[in-house]
N, C-alpha and C positions, 0 to 999 in steps of 0.2 A: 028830330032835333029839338023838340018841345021839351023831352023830359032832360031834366037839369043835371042829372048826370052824365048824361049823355053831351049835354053845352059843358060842360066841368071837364070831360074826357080831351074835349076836341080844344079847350082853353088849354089846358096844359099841355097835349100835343106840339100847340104852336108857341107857346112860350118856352118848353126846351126849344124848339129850332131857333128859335131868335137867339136864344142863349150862343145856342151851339152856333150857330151864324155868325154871331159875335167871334166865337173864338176862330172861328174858321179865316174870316181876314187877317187873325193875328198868324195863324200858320202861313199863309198865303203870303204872307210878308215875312216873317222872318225863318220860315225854314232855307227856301231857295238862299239865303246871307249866311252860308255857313258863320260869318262871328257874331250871331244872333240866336238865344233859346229861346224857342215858343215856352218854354214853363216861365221865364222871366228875364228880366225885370217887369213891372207895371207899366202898361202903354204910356209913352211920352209924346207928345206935340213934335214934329220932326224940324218945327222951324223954329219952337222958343225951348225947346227940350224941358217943357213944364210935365210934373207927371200931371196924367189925367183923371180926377176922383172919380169913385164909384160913381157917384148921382150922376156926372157926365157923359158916361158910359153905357148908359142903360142903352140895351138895342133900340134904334128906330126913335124910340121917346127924344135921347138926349139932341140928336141930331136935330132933331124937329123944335125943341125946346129954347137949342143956341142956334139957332136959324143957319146952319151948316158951315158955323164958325168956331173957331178955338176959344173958348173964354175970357185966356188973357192976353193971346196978339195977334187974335181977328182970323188968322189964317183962315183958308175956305178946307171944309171938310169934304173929300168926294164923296159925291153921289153912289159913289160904288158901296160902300161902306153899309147901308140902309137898306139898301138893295141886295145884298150878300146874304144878312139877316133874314128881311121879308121874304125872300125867296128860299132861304134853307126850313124858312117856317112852312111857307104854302107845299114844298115837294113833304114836311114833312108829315101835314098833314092828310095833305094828296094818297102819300103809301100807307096812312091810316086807315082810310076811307076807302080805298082798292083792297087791300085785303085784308082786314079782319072783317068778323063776321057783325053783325050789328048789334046782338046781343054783346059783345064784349065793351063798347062804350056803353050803355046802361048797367052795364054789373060786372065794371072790370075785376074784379077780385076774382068772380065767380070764371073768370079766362086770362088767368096768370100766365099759362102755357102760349095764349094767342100772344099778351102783350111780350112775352120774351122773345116771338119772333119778331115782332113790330118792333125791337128794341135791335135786334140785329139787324135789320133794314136799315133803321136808322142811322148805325154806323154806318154800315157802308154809303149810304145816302152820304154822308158827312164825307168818306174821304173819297166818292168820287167828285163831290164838288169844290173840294182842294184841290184835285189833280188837274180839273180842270182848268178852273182860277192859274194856278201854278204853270198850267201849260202855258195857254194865252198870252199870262203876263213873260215868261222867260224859256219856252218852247224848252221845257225840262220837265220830266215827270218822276221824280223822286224815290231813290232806292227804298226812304225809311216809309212808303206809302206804298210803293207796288209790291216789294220783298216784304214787307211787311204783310199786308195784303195775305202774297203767296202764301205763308205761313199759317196766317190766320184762319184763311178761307178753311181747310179741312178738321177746324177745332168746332168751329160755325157748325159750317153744314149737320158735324157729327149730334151736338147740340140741339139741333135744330133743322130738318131734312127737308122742312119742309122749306127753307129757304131757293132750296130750287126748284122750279118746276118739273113734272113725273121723271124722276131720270130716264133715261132713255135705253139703258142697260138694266131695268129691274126686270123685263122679259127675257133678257139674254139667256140661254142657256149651256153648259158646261156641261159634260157628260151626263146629257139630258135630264141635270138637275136645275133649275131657273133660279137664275142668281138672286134677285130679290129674294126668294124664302130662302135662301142657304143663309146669306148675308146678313137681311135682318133689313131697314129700312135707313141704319145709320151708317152703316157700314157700307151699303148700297152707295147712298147717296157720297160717302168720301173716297170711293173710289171711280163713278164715274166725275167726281172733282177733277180727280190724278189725272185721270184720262182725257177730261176737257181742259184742262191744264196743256197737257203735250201738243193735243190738237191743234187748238185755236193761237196758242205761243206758237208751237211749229208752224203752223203755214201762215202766219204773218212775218214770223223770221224769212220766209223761203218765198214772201212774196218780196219782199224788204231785198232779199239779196238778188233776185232774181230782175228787179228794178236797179238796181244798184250795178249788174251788170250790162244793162241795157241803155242807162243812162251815163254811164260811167260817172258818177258821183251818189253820194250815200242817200237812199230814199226811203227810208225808213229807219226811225232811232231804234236802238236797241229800249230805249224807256217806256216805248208804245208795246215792244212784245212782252216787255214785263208786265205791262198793265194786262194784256188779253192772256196771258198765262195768270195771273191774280183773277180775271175774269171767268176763265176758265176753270180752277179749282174751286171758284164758288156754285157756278153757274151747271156745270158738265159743259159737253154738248151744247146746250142751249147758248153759250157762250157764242157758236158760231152765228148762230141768229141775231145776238147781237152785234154781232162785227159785220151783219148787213145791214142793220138799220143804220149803225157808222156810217158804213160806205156811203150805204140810200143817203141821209143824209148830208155828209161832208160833199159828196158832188151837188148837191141841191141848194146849197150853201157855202160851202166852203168854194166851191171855184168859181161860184158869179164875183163873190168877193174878192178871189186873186184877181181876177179878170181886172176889176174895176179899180185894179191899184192896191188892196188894205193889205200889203203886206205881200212878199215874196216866200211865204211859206205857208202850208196847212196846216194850222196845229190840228191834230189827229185827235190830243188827248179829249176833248170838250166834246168830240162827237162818240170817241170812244166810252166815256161816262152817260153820252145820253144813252146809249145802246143798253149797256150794263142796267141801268136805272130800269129803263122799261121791258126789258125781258126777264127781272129780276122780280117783279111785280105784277108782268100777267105775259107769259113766256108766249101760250101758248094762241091768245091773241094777237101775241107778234105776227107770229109765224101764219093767223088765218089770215094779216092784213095784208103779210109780205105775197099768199097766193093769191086773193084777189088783185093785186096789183101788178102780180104777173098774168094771170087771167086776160086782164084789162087788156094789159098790153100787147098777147096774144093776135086777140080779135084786129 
């Protein structure tokens, strides 16, 4: 961390996420308002409807600056707001730091190829932390983010293979030819998307319905299977992995919290984002931690 471009690497890192943290409250707020465009107007004060200037605006700074008040009628500014930011910085720095190599912060030009994956994490980093923002606040997770998502996911992977962890079909083999060398390593990785797409969407619908008949009321949105079919086309396979660390964690969490009153429902989507993040980033640690922990539990 001593040599300066390497502190230069990781400065900028977190200054897009604050950026982008920035904007991500604005979608968080006005996507779910259908009569609201995230491209505009300019943020306004919701209680004097003043617009709000750039220097205002800065992430984190201005908050701290107007002591978490509106400039011209005091309003108190959430604490959410600063925290959206800082924390779309640190995850963004975090997926820096996990995987690229560390020669690529001291001579990033010399790992253009590293940083254009680190630029597709990114995204995704950004809209799974919308969906989940967006769940929390309105237990809706957004066609123009998970279908969007869907779509996107198999331009990605193609682009960039290395965004999933080893597919899981590049040993397959097909009339004893193995599909990774027929395929090629891009082609690989967008078809086991397709395929972890069907998967991890399919038996979260067919858990959804299968609760749905048990409960007789709806236990599962159809918004949470679009999410794990968008998870799925990025991820393969490994998509499934992350819809246990969900689970792992939504009962670890999510139902002390029903228990204790916060609310009469689970939003899914916030544990479904953690899962995606961290299987998206080191898959294959998931999955050693999910066996020691079934090990564990074994004995």
């Amino acid at each position: 961390m001593s040599d300066p471009r390497t502190v230069l690497a990781y400065a900028g890192v977190s200054a897009l996420g604050l950026c982008v943290g920035s904007f991500l409250n604005v979608v968080a707020y006005r996507l779910p308002r259908e009569c609201m465009s995230v491209a505009g107007p300019r943020s306004r004060c919701p209680r004097c409807a003043r617009f709000i200037a750039w220097y205002d605006n800065l992430p984190v700074l201005s908050w701290l600056l107007l002591r978490a008040r509106c400039r011209h009628c005091g309003k108190g500014i959430p604490a959410r707001y600063p925290l959206v930011e800082a924390g779309t910085a640190a995850l963004f720095v975090a997926t820096a730091a996990w995987t690229l190599p560390r020669a690529a912060f001291a001579d990033p030009l010399a790992h253009g190829a590293d940083w254009g994956v680190a630029g597709a994490r990114f995204l995704v980093t950004a809209a799974l932390i919308a969906l989940a923002l967006i769940d929390y606040d309105w237990e809706i997770l957004p066609d123009q983010i998970t279908l969007g998502g869907l779509a996107l996911a198999p331009i990605l992977v193609f682009a960039a293979p290395s965004l999933q962890p080893t597919p899981v079909i590049d040993d397959w083999t097909i009339g004893g030819r193995v599909v990774g060398e027929v395929l090629g390593p891009r082609w690989t990785a967008v078809v086991h998307g397709l395929l972890g797409a069907a998967a991890c969407g399919g038996f979260l619908w067919t858990v959804g319905f299968l609760g749905s008949l048990a409960f007789r009321k709806e236990a599962m949105g159809l918004g949470d299977v679009k999410m794990c079919a968008a998870m799925g086309a990025l991820l393969g396979f490994w998509s499934l992995a992350a819809l246990l660390v969900a689970v792992f964690s939504a009962t670890l969490i999510g139902v002390p919290l029903k228990m204790l009153g916060r609310g009469s429902y689970i939003r899914f989507g916030p544990f479904l984002a953690l899962g995606a993040w961290t299987t998206m980033n080191d898959g294959e640690r998931v999955l050693d931690v999910w066996a020691a922990l079934t090990r564990a539990a074994a004995r």
